[in-house]
N, C-alpha and C positions, 0 to 999 in steps of 0.2 A: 371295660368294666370287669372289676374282680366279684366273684361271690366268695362268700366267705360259708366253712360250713355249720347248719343249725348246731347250737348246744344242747346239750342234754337237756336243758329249759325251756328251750324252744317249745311256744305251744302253736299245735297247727289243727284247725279245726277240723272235725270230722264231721266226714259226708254221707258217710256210709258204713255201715258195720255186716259183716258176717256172708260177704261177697267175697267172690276173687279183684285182685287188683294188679295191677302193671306197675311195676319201679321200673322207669330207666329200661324196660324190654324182659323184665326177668318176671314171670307171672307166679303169682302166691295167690294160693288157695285160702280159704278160711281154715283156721284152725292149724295152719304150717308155724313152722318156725323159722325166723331167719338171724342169721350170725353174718355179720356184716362188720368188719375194719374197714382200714384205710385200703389193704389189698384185695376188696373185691367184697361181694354177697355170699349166701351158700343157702340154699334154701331146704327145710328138713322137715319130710311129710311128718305131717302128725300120726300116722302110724309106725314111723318108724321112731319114736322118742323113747317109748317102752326100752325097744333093744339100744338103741344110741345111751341111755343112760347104765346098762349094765354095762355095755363096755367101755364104755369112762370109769365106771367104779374098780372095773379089772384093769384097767391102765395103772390107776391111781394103785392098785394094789403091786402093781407088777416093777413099778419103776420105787415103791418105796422102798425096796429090798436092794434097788441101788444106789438109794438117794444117802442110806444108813450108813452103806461102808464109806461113800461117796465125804460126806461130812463127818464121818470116825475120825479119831488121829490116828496120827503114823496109817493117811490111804497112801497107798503105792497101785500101779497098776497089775500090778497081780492082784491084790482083793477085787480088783475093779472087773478082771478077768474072770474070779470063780461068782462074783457074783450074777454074773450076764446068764449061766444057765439055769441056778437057782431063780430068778426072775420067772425065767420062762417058763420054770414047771409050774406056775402058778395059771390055773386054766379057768377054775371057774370062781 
């Protein structure tokens, strides 16, 4: 027997709210978050969402000063070069 997996339509009834619960062995707390593909779960305390989203927004800032020369004409890997430390000075 194949299972096949829920779609994002899938409605599954709920039994409980505002508990912890068990996926499959991986224990979530109320209030976590979880990021889940095809390769695996990751579960991400609710205290730490605050700092997880500044450093997404410093990612987001860091790699768009590569992204620029990156899709510039005429990129060659020298701009791709001086861009990598200009990236990185970017801290907060």
């Amino acid at each position: 027997m194949s299972l096949s997996q829920p779609s994002v339509t899938t409605r599954l009834p709920a039994v409980d709210w505002g508990c912890e619960i068990n996926v499959h062995g991986m224990v979530v707390q109320d209030g976590n978050l979880v990021h889940a593909d095809r390769h695996g779960a990751a579960i991400i305390p609710a205290e730490a969402v605050d700092d997880l989203l500044l450093q997404v927004d410093l990612i987001i800032r860091q790699e768009a000063v590569i992204l620029e020369v990156e899709r510039s004409p005429g990129f060659t890997v020298d701009k791709f070069k001086a861009a990598w430390p200009r990236s990185a000075e970017i801290k907060e």
